[in-house]
Backbone atoms as SQL, in Angstrom:
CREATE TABLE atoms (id INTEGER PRIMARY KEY, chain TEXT, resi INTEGER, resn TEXT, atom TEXT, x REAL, y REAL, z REAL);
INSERT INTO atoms VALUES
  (1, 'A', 1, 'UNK', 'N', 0.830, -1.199, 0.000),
  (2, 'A', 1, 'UNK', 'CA', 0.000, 0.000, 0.000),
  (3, 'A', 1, 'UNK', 'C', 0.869, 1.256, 0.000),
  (4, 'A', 2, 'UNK', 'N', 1.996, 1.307, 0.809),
  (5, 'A', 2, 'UNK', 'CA', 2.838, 2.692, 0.938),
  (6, 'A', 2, 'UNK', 'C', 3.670, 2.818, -0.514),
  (7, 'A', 3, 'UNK', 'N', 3.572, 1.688, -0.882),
  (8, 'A', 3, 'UNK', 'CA', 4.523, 1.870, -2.009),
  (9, 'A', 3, 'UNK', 'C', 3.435, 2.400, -3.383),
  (10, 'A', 4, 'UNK', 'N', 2.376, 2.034, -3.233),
  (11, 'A', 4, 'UNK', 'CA', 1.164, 2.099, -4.289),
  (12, 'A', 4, 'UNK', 'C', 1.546, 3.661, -4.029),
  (13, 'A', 5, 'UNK', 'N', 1.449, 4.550, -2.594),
  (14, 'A', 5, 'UNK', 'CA', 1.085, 5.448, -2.159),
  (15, 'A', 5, 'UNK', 'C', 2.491, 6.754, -3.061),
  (16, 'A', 6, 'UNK', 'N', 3.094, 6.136, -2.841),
  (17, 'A', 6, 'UNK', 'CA', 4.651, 7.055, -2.676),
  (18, 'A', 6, 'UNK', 'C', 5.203, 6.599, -4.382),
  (19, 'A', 7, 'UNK', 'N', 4.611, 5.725, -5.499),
  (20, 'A', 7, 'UNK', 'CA', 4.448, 5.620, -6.548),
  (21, 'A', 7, 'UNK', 'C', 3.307, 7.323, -7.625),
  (22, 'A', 8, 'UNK', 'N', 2.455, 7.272, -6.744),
  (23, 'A', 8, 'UNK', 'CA', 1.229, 7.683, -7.528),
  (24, 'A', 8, 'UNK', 'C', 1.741, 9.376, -7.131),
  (25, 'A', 9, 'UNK', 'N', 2.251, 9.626, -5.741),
  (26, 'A', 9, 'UNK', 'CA', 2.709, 10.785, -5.374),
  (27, 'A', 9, 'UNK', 'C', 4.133, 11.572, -6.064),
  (28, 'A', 10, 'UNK', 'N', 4.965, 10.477, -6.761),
  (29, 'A', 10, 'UNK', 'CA', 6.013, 10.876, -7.676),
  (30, 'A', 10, 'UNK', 'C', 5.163, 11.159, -8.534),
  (31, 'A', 11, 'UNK', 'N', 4.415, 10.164, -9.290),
  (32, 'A', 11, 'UNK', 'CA', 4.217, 10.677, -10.605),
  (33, 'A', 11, 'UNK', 'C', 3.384, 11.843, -11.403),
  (34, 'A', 12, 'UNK', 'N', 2.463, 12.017, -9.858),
  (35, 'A', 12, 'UNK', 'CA', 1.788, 13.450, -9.518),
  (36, 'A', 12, 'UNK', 'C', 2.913, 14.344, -9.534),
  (37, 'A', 13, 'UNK', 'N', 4.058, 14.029, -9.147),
  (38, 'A', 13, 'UNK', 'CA', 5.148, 15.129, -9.017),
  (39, 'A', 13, 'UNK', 'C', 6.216, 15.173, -10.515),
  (40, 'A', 14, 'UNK', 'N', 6.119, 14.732, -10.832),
  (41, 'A', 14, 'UNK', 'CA', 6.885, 14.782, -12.379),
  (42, 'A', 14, 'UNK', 'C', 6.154, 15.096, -13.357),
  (43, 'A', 15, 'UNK', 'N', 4.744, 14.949, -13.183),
  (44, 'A', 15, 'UNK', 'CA', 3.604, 15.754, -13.895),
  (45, 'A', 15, 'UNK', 'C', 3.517, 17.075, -14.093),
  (46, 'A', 16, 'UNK', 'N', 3.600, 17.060, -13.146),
  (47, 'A', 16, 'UNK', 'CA', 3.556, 18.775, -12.557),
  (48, 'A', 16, 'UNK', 'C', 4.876, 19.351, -12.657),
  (49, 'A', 17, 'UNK', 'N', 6.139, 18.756, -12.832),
  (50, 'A', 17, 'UNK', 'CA', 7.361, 19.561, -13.314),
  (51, 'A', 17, 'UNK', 'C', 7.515, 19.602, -14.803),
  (52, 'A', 18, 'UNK', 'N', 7.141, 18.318, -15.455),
  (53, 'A', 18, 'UNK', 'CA', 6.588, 18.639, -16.883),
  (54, 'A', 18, 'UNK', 'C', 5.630, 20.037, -17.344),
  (55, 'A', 19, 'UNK', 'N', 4.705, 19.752, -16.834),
  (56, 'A', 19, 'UNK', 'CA', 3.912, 20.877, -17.295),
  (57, 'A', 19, 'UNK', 'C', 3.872, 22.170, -17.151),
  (58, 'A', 20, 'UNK', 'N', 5.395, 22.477, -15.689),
  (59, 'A', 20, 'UNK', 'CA', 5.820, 23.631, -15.394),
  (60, 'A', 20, 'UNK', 'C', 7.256, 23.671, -16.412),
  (61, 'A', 21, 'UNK', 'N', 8.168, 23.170, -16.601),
  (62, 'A', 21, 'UNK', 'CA', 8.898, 23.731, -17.230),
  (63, 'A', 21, 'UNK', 'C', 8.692, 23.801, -19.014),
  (64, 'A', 22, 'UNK', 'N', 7.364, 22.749, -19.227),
  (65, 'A', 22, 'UNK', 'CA', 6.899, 23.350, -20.939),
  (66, 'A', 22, 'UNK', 'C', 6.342, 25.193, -20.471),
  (67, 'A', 23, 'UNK', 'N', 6.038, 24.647, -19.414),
  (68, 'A', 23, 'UNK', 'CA', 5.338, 26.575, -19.789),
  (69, 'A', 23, 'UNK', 'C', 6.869, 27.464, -19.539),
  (70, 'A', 24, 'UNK', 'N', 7.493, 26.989, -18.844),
  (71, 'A', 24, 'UNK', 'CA', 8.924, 27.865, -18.512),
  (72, 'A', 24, 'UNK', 'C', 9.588, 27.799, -20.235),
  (73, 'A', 25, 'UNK', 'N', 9.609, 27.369, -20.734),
  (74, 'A', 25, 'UNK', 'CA', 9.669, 27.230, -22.073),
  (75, 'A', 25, 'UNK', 'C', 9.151, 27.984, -23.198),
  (76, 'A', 26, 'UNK', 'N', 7.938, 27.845, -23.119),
  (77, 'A', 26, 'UNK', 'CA', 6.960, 28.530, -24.152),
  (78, 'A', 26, 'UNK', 'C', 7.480, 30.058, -23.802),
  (79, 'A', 27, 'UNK', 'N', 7.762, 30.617, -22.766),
  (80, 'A', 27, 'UNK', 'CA', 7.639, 32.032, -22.147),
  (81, 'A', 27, 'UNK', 'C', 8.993, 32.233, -22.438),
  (82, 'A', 28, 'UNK', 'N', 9.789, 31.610, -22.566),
  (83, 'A', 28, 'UNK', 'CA', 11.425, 31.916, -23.164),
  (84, 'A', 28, 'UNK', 'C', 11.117, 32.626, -24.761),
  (85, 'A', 29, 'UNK', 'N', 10.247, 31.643, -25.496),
  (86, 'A', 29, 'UNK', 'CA', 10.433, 31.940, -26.939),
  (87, 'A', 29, 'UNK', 'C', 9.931, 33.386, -27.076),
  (88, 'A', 30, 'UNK', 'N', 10.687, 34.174, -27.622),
  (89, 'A', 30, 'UNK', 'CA', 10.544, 35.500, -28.570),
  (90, 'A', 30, 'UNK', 'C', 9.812, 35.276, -29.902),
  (91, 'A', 31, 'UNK', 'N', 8.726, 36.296, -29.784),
  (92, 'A', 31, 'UNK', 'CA', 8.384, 36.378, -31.151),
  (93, 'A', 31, 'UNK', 'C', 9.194, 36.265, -32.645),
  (94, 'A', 32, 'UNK', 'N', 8.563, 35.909, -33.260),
  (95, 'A', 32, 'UNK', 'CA', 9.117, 35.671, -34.945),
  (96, 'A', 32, 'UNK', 'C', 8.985, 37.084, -35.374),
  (97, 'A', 33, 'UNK', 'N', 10.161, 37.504, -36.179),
  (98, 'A', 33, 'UNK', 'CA', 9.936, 38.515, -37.123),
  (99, 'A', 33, 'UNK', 'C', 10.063, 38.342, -37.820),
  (100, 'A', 34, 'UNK', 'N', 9.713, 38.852, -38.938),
  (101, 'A', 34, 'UNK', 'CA', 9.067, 38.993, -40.534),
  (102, 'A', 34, 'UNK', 'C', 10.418, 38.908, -41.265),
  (103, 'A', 35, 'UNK', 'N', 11.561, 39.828, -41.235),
  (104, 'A', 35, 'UNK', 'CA', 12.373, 39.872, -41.911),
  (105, 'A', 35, 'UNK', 'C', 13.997, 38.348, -41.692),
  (106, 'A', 36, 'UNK', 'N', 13.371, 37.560, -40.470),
  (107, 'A', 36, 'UNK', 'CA', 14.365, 36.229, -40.078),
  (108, 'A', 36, 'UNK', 'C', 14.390, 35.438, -41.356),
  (109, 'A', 37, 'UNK', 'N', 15.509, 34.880, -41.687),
  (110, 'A', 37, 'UNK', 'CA', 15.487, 34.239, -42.820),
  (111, 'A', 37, 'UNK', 'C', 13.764, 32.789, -43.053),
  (112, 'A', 38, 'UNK', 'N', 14.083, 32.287, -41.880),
  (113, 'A', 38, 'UNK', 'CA', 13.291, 31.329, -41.482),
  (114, 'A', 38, 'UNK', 'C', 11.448, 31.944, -42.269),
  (115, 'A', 39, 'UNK', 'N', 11.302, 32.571, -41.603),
  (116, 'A', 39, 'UNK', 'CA', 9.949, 33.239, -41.543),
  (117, 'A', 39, 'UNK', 'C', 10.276, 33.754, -43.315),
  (118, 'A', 40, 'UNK', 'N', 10.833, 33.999, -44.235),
  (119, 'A', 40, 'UNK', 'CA', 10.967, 34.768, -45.092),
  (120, 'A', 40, 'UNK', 'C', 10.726, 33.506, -46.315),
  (121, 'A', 41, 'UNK', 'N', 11.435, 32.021, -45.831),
  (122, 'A', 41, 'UNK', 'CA', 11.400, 31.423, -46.516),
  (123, 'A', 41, 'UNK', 'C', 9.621, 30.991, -46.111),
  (124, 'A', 42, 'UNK', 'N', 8.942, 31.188, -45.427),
  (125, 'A', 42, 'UNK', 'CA', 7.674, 30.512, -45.500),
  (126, 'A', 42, 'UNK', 'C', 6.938, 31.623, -46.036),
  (127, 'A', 43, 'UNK', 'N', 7.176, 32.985, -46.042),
  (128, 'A', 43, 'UNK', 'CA', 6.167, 33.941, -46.192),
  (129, 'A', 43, 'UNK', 'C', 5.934, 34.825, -45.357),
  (130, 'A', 44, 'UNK', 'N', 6.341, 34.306, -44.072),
  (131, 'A', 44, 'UNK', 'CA', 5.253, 34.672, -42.611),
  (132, 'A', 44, 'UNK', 'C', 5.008, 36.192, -42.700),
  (133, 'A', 45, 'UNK', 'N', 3.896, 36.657, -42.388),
  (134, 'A', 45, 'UNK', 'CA', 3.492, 37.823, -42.020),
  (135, 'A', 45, 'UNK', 'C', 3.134, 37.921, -40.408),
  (136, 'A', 46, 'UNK', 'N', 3.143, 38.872, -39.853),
  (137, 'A', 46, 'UNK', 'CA', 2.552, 39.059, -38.750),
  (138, 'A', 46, 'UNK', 'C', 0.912, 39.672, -38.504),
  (139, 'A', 47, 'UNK', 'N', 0.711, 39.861, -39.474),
  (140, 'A', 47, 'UNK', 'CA', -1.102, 39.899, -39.893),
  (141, 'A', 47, 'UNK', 'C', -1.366, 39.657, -41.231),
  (142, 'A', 48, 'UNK', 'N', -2.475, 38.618, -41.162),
  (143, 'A', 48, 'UNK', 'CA', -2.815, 37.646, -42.494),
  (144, 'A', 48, 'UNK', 'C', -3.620, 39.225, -43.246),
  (145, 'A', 49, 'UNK', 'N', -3.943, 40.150, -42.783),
  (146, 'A', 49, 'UNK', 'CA', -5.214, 40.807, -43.563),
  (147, 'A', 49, 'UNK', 'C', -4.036, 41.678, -44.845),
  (148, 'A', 50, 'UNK', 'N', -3.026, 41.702, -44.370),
  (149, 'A', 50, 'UNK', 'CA', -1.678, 42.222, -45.296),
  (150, 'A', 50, 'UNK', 'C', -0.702, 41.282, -46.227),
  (151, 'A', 51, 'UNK', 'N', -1.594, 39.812, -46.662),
  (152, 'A', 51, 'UNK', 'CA', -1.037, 39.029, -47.480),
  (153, 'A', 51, 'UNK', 'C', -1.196, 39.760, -49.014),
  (154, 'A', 52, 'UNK', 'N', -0.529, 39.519, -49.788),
  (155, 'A', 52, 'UNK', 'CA', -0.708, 39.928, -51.130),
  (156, 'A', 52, 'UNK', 'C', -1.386, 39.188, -51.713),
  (157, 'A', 53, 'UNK', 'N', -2.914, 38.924, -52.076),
  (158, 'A', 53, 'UNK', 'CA', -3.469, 37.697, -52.309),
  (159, 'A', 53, 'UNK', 'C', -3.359, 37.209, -54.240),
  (160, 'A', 54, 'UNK', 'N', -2.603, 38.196, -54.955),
  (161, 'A', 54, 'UNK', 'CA', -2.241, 38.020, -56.316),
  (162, 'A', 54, 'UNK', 'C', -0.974, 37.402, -56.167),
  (163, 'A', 55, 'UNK', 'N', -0.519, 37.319, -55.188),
  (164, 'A', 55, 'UNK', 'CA', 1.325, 36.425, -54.921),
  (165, 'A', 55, 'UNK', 'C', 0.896, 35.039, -54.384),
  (166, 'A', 56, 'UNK', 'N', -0.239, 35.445, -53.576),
  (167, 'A', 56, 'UNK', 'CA', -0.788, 33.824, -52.708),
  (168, 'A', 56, 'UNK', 'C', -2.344, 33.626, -53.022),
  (169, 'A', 57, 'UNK', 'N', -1.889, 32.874, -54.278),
  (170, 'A', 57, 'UNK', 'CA', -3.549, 32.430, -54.713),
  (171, 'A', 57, 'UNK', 'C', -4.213, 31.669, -53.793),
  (172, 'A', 58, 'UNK', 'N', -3.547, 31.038, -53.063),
  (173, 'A', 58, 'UNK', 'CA', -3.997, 29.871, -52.222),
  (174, 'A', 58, 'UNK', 'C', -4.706, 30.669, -50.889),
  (175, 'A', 59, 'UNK', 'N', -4.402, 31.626, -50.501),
  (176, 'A', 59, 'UNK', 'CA', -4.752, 32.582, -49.452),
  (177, 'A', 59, 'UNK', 'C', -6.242, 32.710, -49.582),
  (178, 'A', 60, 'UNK', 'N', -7.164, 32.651, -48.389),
  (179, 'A', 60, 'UNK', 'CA', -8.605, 33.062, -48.120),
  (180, 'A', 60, 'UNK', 'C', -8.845, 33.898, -47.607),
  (181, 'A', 61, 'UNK', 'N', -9.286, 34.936, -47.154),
  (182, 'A', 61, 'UNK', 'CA', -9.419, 35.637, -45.918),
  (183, 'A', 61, 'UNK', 'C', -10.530, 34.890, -45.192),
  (184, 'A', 62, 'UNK', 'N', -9.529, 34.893, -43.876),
  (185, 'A', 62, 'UNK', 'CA', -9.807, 34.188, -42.672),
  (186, 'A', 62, 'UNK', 'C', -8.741, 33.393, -42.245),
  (187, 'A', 63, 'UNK', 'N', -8.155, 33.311, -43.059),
  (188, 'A', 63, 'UNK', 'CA', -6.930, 32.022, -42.899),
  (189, 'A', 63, 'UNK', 'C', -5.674, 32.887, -41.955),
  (190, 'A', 64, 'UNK', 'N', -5.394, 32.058, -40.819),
  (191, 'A', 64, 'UNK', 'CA', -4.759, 32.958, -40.413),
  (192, 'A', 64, 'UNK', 'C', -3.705, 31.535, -39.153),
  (193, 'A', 65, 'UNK', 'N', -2.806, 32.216, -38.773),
  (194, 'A', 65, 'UNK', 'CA', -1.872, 30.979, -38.147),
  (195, 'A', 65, 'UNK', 'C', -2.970, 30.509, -36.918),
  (196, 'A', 66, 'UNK', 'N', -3.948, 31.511, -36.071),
  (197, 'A', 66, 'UNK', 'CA', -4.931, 30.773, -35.014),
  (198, 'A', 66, 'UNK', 'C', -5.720, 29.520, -35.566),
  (199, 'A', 67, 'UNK', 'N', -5.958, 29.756, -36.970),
  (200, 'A', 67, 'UNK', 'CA', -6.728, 28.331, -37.241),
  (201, 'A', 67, 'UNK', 'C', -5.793, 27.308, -37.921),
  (202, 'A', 68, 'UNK', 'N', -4.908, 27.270, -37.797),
  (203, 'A', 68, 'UNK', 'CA', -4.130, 26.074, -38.652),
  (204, 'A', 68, 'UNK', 'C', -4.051, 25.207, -37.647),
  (205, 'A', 69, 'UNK', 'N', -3.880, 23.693, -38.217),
  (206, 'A', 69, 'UNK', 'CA', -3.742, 22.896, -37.486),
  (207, 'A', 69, 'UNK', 'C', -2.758, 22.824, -36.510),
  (208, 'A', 70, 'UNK', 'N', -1.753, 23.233, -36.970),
  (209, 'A', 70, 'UNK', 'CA', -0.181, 22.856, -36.165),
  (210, 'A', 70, 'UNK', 'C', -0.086, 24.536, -34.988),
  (211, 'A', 71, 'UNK', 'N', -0.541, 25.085, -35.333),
  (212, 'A', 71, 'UNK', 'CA', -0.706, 25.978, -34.120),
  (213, 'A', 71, 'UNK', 'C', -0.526, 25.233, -32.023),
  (214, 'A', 72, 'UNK', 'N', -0.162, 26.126, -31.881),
  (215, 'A', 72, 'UNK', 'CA', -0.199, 25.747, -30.483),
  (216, 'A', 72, 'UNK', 'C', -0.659, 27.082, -29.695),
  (217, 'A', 73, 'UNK', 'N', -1.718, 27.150, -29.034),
  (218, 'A', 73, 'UNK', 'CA', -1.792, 28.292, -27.987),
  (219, 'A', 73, 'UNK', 'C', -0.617, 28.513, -27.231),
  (220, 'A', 74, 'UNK', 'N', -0.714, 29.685, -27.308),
  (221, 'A', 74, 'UNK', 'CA', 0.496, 30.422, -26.266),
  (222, 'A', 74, 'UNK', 'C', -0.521, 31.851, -25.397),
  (223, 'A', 75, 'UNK', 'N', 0.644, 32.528, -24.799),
  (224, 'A', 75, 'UNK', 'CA', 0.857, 33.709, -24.711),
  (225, 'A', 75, 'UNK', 'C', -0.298, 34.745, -25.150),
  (226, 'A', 76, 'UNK', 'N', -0.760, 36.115, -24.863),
  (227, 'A', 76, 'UNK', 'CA', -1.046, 37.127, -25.738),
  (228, 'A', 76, 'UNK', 'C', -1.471, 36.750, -26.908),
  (229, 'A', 77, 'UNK', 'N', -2.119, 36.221, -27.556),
  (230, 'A', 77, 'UNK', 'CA', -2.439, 35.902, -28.536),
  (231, 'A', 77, 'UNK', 'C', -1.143, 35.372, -29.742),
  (232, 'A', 78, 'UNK', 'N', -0.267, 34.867, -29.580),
  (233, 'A', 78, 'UNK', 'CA', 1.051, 34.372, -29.662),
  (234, 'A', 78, 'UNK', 'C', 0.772, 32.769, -29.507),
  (235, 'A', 79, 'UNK', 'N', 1.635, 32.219, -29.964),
  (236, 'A', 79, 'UNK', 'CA', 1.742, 30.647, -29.884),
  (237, 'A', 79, 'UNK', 'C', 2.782, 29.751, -30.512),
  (238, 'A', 80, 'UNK', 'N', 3.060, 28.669, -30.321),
  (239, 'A', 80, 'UNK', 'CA', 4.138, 28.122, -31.252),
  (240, 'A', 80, 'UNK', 'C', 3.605, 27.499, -32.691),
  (241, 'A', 81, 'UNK', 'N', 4.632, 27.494, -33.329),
  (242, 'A', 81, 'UNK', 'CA', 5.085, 26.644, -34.427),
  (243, 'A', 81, 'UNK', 'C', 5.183, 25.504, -34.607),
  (244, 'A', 82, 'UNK', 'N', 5.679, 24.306, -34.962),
  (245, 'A', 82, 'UNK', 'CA', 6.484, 23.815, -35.211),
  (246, 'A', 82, 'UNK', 'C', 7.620, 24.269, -36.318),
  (247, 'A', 83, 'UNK', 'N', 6.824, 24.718, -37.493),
  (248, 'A', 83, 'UNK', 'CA', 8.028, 25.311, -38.833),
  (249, 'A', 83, 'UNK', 'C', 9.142, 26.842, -38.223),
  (250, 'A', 84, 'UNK', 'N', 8.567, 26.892, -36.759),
  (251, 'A', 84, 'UNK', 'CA', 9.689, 28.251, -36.177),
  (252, 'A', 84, 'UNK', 'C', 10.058, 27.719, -34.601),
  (253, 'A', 85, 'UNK', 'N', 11.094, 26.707, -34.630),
  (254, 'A', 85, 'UNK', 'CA', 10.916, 26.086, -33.109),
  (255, 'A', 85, 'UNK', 'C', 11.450, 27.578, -32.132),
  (256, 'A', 86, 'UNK', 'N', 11.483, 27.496, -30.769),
  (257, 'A', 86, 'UNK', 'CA', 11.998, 28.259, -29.966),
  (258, 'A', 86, 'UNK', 'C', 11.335, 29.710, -30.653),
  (259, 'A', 87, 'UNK', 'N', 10.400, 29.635, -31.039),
  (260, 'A', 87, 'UNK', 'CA', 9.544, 31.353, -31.420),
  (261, 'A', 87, 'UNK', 'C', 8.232, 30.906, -31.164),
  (262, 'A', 88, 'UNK', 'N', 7.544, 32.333, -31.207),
  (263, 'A', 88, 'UNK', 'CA', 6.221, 32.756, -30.978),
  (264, 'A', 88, 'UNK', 'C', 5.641, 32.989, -32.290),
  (265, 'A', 89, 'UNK', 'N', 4.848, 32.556, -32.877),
  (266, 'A', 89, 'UNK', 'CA', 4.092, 33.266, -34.158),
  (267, 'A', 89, 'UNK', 'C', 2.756, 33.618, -33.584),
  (268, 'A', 90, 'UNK', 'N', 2.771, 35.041, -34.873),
  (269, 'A', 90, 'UNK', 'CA', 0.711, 35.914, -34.091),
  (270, 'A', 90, 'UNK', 'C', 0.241, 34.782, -34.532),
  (271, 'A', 91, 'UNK', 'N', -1.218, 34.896, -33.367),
  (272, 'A', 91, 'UNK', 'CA', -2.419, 34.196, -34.103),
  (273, 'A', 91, 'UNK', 'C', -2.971, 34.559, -35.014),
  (274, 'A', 92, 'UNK', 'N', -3.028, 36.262, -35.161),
  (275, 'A', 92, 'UNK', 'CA', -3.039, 36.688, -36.331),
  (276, 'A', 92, 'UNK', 'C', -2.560, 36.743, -37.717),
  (277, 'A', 93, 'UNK', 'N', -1.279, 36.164, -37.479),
  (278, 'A', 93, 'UNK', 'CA', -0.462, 35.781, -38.998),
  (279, 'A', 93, 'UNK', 'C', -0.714, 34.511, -39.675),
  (280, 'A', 94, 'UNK', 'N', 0.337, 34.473, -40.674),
  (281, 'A', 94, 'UNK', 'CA', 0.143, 33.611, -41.904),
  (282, 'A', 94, 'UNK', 'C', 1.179, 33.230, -42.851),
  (283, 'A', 95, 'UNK', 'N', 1.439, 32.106, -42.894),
  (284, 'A', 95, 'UNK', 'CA', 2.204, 31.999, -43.537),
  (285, 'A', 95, 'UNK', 'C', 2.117, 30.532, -45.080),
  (286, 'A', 96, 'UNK', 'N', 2.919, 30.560, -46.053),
  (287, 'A', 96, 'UNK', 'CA', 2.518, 29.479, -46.362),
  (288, 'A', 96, 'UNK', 'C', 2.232, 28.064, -46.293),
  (289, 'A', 97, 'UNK', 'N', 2.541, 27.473, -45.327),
  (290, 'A', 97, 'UNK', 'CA', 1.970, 26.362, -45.058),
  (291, 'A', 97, 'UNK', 'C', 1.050, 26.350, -43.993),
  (292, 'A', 98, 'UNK', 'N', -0.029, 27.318, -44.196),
  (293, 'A', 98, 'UNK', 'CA', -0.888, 27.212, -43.936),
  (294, 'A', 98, 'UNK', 'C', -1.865, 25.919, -44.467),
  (295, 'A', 99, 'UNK', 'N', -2.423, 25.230, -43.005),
  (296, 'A', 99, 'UNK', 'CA', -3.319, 24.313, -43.208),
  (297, 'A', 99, 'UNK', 'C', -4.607, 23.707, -42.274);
């Protein structure tokens, strides 16, 4: 029983250092800017309503990095990537692999 006990109480405790140092994490990353090579090779904007939509046929309005799949909530309306590790992209932006 003590061992059932002092099992379930670690793993309550490594839970909870997981889920504190992803957020100690997320709060490290600096926003993406527009002009980083990274962001330049995808497109990224920092507001989708300023895409050139004769350069990006594929572009809708509405489409914007908050609704893509690979989004991650963050921050201020901010969130991660995967295609920008260790950064913040707006929810408001856009980039091309949008999906």
């Amino acid at each position: 029983m003590t061992n059932r006990r002092i099992f379930i109480m670690g793993s309550c405790a490594a839970a909870l250092a997981a889920i504190s140092t992803r957020s100690a994490l997320a709060e490290d990353r600096q926003p993406l800017r527009e002009d980083e090579p990274q962001a330049r090779e995808f497109s990224y904007v920092n507001d989708a309503t300023k895409v050139d939509q004769k350069k990006f046929p594929d572009f809708k309005p509405g489409d914007r990095c908050g609704k893509c799949q690979i989004y991650e909530d963050g921050p201020n309306d901010m969130g991660g990537c995967p295609l920008f590790p260790r950064r913040l992209v707006a929810a408001a932006g856009w980039c091309t692999s949008f999906g």
